[in-house]
C-alpha positions as CSV (number, residue, x, y, z in Angstrom):
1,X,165.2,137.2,70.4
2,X,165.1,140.7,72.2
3,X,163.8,143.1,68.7
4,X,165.9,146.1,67.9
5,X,165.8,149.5,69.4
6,X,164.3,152.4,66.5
7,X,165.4,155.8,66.8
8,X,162.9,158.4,66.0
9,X,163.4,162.3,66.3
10,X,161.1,164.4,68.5
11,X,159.9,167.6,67.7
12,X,162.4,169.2,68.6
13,X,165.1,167.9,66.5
14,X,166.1,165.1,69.4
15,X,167.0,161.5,68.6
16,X,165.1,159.1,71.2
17,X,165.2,155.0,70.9
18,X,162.6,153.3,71.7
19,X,162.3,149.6,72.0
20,X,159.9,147.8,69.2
21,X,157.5,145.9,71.3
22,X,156.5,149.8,72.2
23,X,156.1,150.6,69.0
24,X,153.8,147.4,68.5
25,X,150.5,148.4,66.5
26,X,147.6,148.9,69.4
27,X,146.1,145.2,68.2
28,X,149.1,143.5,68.5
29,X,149.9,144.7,71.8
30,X,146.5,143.8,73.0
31,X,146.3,140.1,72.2
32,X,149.7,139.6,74.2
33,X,148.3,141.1,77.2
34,X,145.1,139.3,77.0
35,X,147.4,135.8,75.9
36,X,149.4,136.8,79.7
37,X,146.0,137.3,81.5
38,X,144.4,133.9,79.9
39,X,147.7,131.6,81.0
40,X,147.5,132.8,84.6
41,X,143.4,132.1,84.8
42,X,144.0,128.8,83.8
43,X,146.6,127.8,86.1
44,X,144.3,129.0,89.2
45,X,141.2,126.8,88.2
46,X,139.3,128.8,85.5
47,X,138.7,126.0,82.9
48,X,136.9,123.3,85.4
49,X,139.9,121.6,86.9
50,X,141.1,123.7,89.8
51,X,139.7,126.1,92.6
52,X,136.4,126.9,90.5
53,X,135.5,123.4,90.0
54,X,135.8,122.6,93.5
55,X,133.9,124.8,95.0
56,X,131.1,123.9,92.4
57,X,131.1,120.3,93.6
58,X,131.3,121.2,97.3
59,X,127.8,122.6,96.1
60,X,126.5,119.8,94.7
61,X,127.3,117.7,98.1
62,X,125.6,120.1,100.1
63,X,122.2,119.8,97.7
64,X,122.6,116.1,97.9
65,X,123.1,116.4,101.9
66,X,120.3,118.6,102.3
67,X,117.8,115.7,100.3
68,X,119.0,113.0,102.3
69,X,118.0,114.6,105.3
70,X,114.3,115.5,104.4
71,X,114.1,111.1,104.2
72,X,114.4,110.8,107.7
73,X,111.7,109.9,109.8
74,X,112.9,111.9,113.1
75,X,113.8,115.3,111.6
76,X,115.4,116.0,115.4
77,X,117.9,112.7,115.3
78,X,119.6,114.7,112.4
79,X,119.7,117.8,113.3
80,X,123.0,117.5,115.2
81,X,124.8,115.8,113.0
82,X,123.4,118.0,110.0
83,X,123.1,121.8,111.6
84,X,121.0,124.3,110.3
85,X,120.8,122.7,107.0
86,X,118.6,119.9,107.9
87,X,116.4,122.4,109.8
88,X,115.5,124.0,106.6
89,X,115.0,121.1,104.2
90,X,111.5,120.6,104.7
91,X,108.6,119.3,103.0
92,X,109.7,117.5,100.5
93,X,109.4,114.1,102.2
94,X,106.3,112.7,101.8
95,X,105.6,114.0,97.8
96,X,108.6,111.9,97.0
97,X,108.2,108.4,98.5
98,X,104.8,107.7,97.1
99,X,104.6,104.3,96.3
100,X,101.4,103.6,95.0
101,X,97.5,105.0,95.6
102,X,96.5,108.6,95.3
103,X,97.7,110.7,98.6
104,X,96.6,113.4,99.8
105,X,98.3,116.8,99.1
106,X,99.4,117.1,103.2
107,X,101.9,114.8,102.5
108,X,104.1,117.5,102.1
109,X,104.2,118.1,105.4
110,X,107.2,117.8,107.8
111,X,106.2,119.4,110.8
112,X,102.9,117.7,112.5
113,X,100.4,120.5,114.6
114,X,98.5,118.9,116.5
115,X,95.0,119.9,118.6
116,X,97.1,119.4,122.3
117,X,100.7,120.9,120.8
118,X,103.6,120.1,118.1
119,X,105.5,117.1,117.4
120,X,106.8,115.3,120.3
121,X,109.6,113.7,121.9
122,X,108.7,111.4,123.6
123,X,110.0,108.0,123.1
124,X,108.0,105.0,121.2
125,X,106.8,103.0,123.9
126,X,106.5,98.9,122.2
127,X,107.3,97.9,126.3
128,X,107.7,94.0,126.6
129,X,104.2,94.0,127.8
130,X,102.5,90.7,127.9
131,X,98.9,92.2,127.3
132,X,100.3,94.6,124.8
133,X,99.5,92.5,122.1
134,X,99.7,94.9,118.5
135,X,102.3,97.6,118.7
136,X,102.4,99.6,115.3
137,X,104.8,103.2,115.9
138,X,105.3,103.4,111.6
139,X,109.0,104.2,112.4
140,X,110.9,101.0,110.8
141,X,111.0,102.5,107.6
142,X,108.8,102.6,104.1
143,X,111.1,100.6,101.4
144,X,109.4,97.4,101.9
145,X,106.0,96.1,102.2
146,X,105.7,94.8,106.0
147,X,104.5,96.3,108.9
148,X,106.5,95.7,111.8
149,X,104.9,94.6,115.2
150,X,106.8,96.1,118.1
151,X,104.8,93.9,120.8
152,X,106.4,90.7,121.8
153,X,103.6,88.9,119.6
154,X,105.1,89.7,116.3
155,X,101.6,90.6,114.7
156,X,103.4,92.1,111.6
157,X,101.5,92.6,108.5
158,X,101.7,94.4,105.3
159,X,101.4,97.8,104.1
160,X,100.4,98.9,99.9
161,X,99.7,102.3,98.5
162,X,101.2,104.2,101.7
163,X,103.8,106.8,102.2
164,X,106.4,108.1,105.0
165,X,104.9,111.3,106.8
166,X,106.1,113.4,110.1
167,X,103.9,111.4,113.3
168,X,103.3,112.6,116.6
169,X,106.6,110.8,117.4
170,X,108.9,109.6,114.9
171,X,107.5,109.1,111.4
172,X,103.7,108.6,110.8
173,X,101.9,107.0,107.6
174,X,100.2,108.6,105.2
175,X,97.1,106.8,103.6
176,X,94.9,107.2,101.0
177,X,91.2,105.8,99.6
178,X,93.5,102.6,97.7
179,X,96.1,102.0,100.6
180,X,95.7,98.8,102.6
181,X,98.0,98.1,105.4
182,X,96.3,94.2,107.0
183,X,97.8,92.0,109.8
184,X,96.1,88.4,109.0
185,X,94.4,87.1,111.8
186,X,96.2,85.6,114.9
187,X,94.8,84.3,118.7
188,X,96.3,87.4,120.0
189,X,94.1,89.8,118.2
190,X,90.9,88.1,119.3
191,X,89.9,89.6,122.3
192,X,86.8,88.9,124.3
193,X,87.5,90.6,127.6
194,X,88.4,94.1,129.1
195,X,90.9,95.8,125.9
196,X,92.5,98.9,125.0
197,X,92.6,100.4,121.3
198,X,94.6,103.4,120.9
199,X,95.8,105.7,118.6
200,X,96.9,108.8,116.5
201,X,94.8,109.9,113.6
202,X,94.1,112.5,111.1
203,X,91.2,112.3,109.0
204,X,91.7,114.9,105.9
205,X,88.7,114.7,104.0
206,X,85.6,112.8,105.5
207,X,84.1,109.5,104.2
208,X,81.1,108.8,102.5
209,X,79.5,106.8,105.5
210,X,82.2,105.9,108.0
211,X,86.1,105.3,107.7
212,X,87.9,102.8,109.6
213,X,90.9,103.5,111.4
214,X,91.4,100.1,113.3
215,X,89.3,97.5,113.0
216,X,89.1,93.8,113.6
217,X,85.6,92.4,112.1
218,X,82.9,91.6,114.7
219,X,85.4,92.3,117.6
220,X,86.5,96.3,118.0
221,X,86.4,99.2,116.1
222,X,87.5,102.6,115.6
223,X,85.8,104.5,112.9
224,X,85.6,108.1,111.4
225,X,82.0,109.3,110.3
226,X,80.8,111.6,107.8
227,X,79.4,113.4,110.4
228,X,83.2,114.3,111.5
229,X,82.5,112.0,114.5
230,X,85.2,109.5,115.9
231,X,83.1,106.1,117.2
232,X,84.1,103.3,119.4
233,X,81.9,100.7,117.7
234,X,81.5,97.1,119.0
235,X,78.5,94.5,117.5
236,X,75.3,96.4,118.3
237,X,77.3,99.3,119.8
238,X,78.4,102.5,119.6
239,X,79.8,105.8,121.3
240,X,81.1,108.5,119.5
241,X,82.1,112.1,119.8
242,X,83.3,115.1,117.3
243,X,86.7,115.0,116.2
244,X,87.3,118.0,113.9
245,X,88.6,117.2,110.2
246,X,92.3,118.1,109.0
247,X,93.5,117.9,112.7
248,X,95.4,115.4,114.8
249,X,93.5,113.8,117.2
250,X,94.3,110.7,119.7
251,X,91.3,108.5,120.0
252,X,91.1,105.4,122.3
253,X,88.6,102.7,122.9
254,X,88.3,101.2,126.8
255,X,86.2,98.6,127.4
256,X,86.6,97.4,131.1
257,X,84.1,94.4,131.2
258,X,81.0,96.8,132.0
259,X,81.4,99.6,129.9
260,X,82.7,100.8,126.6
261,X,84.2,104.2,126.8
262,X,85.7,106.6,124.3
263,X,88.3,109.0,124.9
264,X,89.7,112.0,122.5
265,X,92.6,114.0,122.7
266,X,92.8,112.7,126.9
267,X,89.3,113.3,128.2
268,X,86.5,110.4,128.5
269,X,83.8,111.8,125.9
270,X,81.4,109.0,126.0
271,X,80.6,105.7,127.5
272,X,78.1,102.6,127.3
273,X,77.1,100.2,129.2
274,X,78.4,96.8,127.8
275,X,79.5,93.4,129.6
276,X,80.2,90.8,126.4
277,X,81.8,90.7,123.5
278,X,81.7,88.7,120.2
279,X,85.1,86.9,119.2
280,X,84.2,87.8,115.7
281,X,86.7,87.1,112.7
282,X,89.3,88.0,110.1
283,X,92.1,90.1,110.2
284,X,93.3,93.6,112.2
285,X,92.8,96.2,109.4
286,X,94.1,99.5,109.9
287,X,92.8,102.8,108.1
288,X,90.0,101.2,106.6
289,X,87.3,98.3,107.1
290,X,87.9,94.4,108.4
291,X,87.7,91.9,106.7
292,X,87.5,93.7,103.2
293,X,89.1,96.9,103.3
294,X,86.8,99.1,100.8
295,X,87.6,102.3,98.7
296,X,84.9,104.1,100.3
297,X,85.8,103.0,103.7
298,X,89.2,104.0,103.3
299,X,90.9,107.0,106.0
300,X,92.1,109.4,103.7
301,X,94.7,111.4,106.1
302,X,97.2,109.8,108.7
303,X,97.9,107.6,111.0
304,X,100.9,106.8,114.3
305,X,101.4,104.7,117.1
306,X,97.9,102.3,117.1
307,X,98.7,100.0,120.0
308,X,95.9,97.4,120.9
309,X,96.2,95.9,125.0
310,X,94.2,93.0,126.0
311,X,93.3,95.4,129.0
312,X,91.4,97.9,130.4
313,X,93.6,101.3,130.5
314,X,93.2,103.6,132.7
315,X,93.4,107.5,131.9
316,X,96.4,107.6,134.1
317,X,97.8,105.2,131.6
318,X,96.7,106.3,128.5
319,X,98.4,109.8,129.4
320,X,101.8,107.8,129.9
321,X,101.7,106.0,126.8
322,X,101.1,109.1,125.3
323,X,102.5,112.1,127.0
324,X,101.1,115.1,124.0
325,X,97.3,113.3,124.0
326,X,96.5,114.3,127.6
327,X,95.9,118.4,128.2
């Protein structure tokens, strides 16, 4: 119902109408205008249900998107499908996937440095290779507790108290003074001729006497002192050369049935006469001591690609197998 029209007199004597809803008190009018404004907010989203509450949840999917992508092991196999996003959700990997043993505080890291460059691209290379006989790249994932063998051997084994970090390729492992990754013993492993032991390590705190990074009791050994030394140790043998703490380094063992020689980061840094080894026994522990692994034996820092070859490589090959060790 449309109120009446009230006539008032002006000053001057002149009759005007006006129509009531004018003549409202200030109050009254002010709550109808604010009742208008409310209905229209409401029907374009304001209470939750519409445009505003969209766009919140498109916010929350990107959060969600951006933790996913800090899982992955190869923060360059996303970054395609992800754009910039993934690019900038660093960090965060490592801290997060600890399963069990104190880590160390690097394991924040997502983006390796290492003493010859950055992370690499180059491909993991577990070739069908008949004297390749332990292939360990770290990039099968960290949910469950075995260590997968690349080599045709299947020398898998099992990994406790270790988390995902960014390798040298792929993803790397992060270990600490109560991880133990052990593959049990197999015919494979025992090697009493010319052999190969490679790989990527980064020592982040040095050991009390020495820290193994793969070893295979009374056989072949690679060891970190607490002189900051990486060795090549064999029974009653030894050649080692400085390897500087908090870096990455690629260490390999050669022995080519008359010598034992050591190589770091590509170049030959020491070598031994030696023409026989012991079978010895037990299983291929990596990042601490065979056949016990021992707190204070224990690599605290990192680990990728460890390959063992029941050859002698040359430096030619060691350089293809890995492309960023060689200067």
């Amino acid at each position: 119902m449309v109120p009446a029209a009230r006539a008032l007199a002006d000053p001057r004597g002149r009759v005007i109408r006006y129509p009531a809803a004018v003549l409202r008190p200030a109050s009254v009018r002010l709550f109808a205008l604010l009742t208008a404004l409310c209905a229209c907010f409401t029907d374009s989203g304001a209470d939750g249900s519409g445009a505003a509450a969209a766009s919140g949840e498109t916010g929350v999917a990107s959060s969600t998107t951006a933790e996913t992508t800090t899982t992955s092991g190869d923060p360059g196999s996303t970054a395609a499908s992800e754009g910039s996003t993934t690019t900038k959700t660093t960090s965060t990997t490592s801290a997060t996937s600890t399963t069990t043993g104190d880590l160390p505080t690097t394991a924040t890291t997502t983006e390796a440095t290492t003493s010859t460059g950055t992370t690499g691209d180059a491909s993991p290379l577990c070739a069908d290779d008949p004297e390749l006989v332990a292939c360990y790249e770290f990039d099968d994932g960290f949910d469950g507790f075995t260590l997968q063998d690349g080599s045709s051997y299947g020398n898998d084994g099992t990994k406790f108290g270790v988390a995902e970090s960014a390798g040298i390729v792929g993803s790397g492992v992060l270990v600490a003074a109560t991880s133990q990754i052990v593959v049990p013993e197999a015919p494979s492993l025992v090697i009493t001729g010319p052999y190969t032991v490679a790989a990527w390590f980064r020592a982040d705190q040095l050991p009390e006497v020495r820290a193994g990074i793969v070893d295979r009791a009374g056989n072949y050994g690679v060891f970190y002192g607490a002189d900051a030394h990486v060795q090549c140790r064999v029974t009653g043998f030894t050649v080692a050369a400085e390897a500087s703490l908090g870096a990455w380094h690629h260490v390999a063992c050669v022995f080519d049935g008359a010598s034992l020689g050591l190589f770091v980061d590509g170049e030959l840094r020491g070598k031994t006469a030696l023409d026989d080894l012991s079978a010895g026994s037990g299983p291929l522990v990596l990042a601490n001591d065979s056949p016990e692994p021992l707190v204070e034996q224990a690599l605290v820092g990192a680990l990728d690609r460890v390959h063992v070859w029941s050859r002698a490589l040359t430096l030619e090959e060691l350089c293809a197998d890995y492309p960023n060790a060689c200067p």
